[in-house]
FIPAGU-999689 format. One line per 2 residues: their letters; for each residue x, y, z of N, C-alpha, C, O, CB. Coordinates in steps of 0.1 Angstrom, whole numbers, m for minus. Last residue first. Glycine has a CB too. Layout:
% FIPAGU-999689
A> X/Y/Z/X/Y/Z/X/Y/Z/X/Y/Z/X/Y/Z; ...
***
This chain:
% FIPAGU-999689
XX> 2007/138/703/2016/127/697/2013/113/695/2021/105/690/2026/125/704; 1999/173/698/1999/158/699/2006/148/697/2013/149/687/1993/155/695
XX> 1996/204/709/2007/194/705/1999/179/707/1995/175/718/2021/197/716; 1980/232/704/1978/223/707/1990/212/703/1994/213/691/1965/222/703
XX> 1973/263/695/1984/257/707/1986/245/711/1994/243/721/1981/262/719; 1955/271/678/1953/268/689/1960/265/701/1956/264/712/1948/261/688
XX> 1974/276/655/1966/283/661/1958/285/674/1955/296/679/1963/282/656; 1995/253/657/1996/267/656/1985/279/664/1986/287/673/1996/268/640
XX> 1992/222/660/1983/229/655/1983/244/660/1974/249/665/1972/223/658; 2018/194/656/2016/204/660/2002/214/652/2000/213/640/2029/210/661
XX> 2021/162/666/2012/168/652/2007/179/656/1995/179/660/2000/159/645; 2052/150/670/2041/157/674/2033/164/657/2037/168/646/2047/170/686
XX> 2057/114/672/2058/121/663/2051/134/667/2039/130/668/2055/114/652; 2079/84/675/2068/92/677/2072/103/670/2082/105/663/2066/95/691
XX> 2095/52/687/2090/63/675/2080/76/676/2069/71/680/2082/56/666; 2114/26/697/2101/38/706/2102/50/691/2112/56/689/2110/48/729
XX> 2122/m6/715/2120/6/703/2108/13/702/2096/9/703/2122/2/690; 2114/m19/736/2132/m16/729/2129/m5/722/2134/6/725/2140/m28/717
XX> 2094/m22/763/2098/m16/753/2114/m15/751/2123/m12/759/2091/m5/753; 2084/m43/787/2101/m42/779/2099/m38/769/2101/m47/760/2110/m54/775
XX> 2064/m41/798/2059/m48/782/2075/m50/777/2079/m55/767/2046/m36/769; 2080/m54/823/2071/m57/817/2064/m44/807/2058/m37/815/2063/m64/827
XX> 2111/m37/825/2101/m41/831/2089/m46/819/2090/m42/807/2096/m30/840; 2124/m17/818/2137/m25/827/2123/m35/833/2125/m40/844/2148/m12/843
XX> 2110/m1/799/2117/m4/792/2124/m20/803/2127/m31/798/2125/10/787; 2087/8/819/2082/m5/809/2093/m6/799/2090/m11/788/2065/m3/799
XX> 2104/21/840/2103/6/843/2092/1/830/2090/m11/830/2095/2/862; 2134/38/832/2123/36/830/2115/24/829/2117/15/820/2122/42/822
XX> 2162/33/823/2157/30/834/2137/35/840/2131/35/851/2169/36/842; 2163/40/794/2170/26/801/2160/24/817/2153/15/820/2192/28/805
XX> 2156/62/786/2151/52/786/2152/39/795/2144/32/800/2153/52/778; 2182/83/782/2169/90/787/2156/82/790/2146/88/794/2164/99/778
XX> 2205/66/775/2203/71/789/2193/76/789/2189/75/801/2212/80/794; 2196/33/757/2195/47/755/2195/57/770/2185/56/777/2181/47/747
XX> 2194/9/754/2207/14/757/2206/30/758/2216/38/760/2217/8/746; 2168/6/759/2174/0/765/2188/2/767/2195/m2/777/2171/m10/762
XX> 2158/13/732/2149/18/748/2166/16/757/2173/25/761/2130/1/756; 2169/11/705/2172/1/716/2171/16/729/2179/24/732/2191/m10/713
XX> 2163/32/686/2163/24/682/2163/8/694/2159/m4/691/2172/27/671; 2142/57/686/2147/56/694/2151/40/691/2141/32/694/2140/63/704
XX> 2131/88/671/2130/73/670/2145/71/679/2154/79/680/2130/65/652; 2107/111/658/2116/112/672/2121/95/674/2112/88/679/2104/119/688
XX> 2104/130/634/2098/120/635/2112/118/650/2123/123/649/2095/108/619; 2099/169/630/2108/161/631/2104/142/635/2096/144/644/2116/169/640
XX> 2090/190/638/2077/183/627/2090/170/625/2086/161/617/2071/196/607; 2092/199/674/2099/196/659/2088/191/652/2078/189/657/2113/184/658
XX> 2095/215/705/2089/216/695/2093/212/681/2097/222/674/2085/226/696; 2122/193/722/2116/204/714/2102/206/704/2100/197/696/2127/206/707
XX> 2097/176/726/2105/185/735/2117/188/726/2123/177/725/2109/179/749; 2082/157/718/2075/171/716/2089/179/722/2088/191/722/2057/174/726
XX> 2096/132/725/2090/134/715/2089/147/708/2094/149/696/2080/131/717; 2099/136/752/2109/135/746/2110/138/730/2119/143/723/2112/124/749
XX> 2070/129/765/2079/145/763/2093/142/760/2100/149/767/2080/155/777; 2064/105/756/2063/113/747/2066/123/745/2067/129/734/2056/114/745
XX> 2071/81/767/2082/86/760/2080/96/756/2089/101/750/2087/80/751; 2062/81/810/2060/80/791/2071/83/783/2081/88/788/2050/90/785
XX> 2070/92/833/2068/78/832/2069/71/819/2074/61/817/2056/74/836; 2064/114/833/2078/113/832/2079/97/833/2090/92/833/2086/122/843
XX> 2035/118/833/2043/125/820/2054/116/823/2055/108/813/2046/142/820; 2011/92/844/2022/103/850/2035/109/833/2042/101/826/2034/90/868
XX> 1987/81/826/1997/78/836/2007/92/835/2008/100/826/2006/62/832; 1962/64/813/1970/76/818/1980/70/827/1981/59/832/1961/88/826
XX> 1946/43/806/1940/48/796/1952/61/800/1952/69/790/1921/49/797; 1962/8/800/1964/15/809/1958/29/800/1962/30/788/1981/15/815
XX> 1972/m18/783/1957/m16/793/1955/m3/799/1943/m2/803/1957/m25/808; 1984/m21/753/1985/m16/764/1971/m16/769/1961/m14/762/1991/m5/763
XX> 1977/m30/724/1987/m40/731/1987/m32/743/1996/m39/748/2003/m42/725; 1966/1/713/1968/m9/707/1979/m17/715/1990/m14/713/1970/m5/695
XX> 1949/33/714/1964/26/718/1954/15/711/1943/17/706/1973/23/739; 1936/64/723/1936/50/713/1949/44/718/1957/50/725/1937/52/694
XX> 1949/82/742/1931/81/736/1928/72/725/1918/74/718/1926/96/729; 1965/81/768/1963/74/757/1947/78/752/1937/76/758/1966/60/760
XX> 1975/106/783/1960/104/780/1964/95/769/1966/102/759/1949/118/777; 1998/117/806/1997/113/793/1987/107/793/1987/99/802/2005/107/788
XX> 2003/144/832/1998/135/821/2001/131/809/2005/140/801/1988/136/819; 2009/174/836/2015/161/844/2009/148/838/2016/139/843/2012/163/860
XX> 2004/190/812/2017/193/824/2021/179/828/2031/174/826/2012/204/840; 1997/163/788/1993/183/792/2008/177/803/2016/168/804/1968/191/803
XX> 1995/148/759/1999/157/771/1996/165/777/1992/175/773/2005/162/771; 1975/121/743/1975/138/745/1983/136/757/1982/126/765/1958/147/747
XX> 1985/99/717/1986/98/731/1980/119/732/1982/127/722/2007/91/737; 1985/70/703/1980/83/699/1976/85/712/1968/79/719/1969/84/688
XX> 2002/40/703/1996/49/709/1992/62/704/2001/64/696/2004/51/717; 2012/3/702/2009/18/696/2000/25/703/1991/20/710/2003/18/682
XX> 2025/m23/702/2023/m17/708/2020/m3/700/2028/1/691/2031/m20/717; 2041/m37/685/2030/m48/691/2022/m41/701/2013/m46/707/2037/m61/701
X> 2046/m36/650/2048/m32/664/2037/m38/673/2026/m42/669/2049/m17/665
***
């Protein structure tokens, strides 16, 4: 993949805190794939095989735009006690 992320959420953010092929360290939640990811709360892996035909993707501009993500994976690595969701 030419692109990877280990990303934190909160309400209105996404905090890349490692990546790999991307410049950008945040950006706006509804801009990202990741509350799709976590939404429902699942231990479930979230894959998404063509960005591009997908209605909750397609028009989202790094799928209809420069890096043109197609395919999108993720995963939350929930922590119970604390409350904490990652992806």
């Amino acid at each position: 993949m030419p692109y990877a992320t280990l990303t934190f959420v909160d309400v209105d953010q996404v905090h890349f805190k490692s990546k790999v092929g991307l410049d950008f360290t945040s950006m706006h939640r509804n801009d990202w794939f990741d509350a799709h990811a976590i939404m429902p709360e699942t231990s479930e892996v979230f894959v998404v095989a063509d960005c591009y035909l997908d209605r909750r993707f397609k028009d989202k501009k790094f799928v209809k735009s420069a890096p043109n993500i197609r395919f999108c994976a993720g995963a939350a690595v929930i922590i119970d006690e604390v409350g904490i969701v990652l992806c």
